[in-house]
C-alpha positions in Angstrom: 14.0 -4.8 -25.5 13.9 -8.5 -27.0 13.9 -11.8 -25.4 13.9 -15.0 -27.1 12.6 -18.3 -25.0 12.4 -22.6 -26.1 12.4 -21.0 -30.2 10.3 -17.7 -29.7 10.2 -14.1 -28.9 8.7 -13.5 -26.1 9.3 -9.9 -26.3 10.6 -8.2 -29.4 10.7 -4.3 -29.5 9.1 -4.1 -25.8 9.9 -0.9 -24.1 8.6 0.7 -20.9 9.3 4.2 -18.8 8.3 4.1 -15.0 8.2 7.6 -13.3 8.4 8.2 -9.5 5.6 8.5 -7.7 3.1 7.4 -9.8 1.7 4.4 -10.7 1.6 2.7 -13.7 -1.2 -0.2 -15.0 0.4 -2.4 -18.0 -2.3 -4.2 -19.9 -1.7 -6.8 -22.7 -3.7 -10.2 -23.9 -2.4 -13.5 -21.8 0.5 -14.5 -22.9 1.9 -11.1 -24.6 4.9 -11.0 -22.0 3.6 -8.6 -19.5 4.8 -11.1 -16.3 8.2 -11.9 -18.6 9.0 -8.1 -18.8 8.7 -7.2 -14.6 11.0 -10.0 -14.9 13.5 -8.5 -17.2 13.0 -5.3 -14.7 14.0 -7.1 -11.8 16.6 -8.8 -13.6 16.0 -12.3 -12.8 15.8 -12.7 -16.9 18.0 -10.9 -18.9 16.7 -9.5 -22.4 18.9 -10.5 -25.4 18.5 -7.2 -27.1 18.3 -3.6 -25.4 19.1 -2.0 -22.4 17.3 -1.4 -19.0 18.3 1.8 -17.1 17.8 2.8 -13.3 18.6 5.8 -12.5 20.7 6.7 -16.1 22.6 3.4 -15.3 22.5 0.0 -17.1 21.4 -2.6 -14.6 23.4 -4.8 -16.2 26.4 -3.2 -14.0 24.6 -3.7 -10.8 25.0 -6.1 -8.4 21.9 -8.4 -8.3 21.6 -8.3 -4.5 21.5 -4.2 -5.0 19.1 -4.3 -8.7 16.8 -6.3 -6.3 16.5 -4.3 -3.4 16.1 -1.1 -5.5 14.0 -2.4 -8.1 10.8 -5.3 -5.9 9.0 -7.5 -7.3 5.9 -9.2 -5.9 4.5 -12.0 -7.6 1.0 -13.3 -8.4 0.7 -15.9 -5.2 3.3 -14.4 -3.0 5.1 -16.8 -0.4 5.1 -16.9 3.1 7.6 -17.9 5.2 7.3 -20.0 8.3 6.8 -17.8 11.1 5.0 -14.6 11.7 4.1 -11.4 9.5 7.5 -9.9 11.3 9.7 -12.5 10.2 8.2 -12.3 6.7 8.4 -8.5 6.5 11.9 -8.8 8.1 13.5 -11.2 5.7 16.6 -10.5 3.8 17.2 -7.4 6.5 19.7 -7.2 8.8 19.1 -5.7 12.2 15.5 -4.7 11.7 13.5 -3.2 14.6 10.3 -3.2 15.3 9.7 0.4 14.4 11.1 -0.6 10.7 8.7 -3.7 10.7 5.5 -1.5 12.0 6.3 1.4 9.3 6.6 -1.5 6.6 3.1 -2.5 7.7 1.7 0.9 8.4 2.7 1.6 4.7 1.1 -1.4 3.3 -2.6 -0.1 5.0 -2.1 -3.0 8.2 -1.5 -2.3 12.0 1.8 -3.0 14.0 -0.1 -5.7 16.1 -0.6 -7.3 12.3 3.3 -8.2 12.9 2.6 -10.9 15.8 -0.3 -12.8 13.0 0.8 -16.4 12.2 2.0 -16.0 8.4 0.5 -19.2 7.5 -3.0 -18.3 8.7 -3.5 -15.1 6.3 -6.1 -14.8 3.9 -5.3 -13.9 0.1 -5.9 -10.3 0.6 -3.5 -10.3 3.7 -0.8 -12.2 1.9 -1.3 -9.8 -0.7 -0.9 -6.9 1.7 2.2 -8.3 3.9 4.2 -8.9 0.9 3.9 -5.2 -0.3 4.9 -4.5 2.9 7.8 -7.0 2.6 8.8 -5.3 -0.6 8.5 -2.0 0.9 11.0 -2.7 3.8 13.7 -2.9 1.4 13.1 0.8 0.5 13.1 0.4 -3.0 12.7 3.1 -5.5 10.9 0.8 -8.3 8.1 -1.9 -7.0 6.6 -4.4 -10.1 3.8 -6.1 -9.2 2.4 -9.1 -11.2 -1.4 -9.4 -10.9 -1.7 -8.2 -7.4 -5.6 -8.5 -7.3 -6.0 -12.2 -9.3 -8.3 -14.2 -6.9 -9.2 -11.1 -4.7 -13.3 -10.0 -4.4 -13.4 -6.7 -5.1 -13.0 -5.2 -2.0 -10.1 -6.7 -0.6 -8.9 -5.4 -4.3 -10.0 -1.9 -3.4 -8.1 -1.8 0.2 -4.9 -3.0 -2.6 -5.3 -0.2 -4.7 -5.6 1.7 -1.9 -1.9 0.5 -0.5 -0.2 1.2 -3.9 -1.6 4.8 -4.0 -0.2 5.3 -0.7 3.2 3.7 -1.4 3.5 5.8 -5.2 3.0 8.5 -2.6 5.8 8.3 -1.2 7.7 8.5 -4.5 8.1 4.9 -5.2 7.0 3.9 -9.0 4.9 1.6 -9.0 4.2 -1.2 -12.0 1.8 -3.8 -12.1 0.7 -5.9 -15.0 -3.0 -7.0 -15.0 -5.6 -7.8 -16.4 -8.3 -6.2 -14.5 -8.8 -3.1 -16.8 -11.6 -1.4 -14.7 -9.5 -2.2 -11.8 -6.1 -0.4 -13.8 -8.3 2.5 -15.0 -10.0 3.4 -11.0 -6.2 2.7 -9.5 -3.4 3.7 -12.0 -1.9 7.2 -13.4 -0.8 5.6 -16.5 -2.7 2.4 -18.2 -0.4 1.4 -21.2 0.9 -1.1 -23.3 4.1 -3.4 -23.6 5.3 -0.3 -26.4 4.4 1.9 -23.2 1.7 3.8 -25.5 -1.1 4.9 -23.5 -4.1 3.0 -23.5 -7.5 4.8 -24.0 
């Protein structure tokens, strides 16, 4: 896969396989396109050169609304919505219960009664937390995740680890880029490279 930004390639021969149910850590220098790749996945970029498959099919012929609910992303400092933890976990869904909402959260390591928690009130860790349980309520079969422990201690990074294990359980695959190696190596199946060559 290439892309070309303001005069440069920001990714030129970039290639990556995700498989189900595990997890897999991509590490590369600041910079090297790690963050610019999920992106590509996700299609919110689209590469100039190459071809991104789900499921045997090019992305490229799915509908962006569909790519995104099959294939979340969570972002460095996720967002939260006005509201509380349910509206955040419920947004973008249509007729979502309760049950849905508690399941999203149960999946993401946090307890129903987390749901009725003032969104705007969380810490880093919990933000961290409610968005992978945001993501999750979508039910999607690919979930990139773009330095999901920057600015967590190393606890709050553990009980993280701990909620993408449980959701590559479930079959999901799992990506995130980082830069915490240790933290890639204790947590992920796979740590590899933006050439998705295994990394000793």
């Amino acid at each position: 896969m290439r892309l070309r930004r303001d005069g440069r390639w920001v990714l030129d021969g970039a290639h990556l396989t995700l498989r189900p149910g595990t997890i897999t850590a991509l590490v590369a220098p600041s910079g090297a396109g790690k963050s610019t790749l999920l992106r590509c996945l996700n299609g919110l970029l689209r590469p100039d050169a190459g071809t991104i498959e789900l499921g045997g099919r090019d992305v490229g012929t799915l509908d962006a609304r569909e790519l995104r609910r099959r294939v979340g992303l969570v972002v460095q400092t996720p967002t939260m919505l006005p509201g509380t933890v349910r509206d955040n976990v419920a947004y973008a869904l249509s007729g979502t219960t309760d049950a849905a909402v508690a399941a999203a959260l149960d999946a993401a390591g946090l307890p129903a009664a987390f749901a009725d928690r003032d969104a705007a009130g969380l810490s880093g860790g919990e933000r961290a937390r409610v968005a992978l349980a945001r993501a999750f309520s979508r039910s999607p079969e690919v979930l990139l995740l773009d330095e999901p422990t920057a600015a967590l201690d190393a606890g709050t990074a553990e009980l993280v680890g701990a909620t993408l294990r449980r959701l590559a359980d479930r079959g999901i695959a799992v990506c995130l880029a980082v830069h915490d190696v240790p933290f890639a190596r204790a947590h992920a199946d796979r740590v590899v490279g933006l050439d998705d060559r295994e990394l000793g």
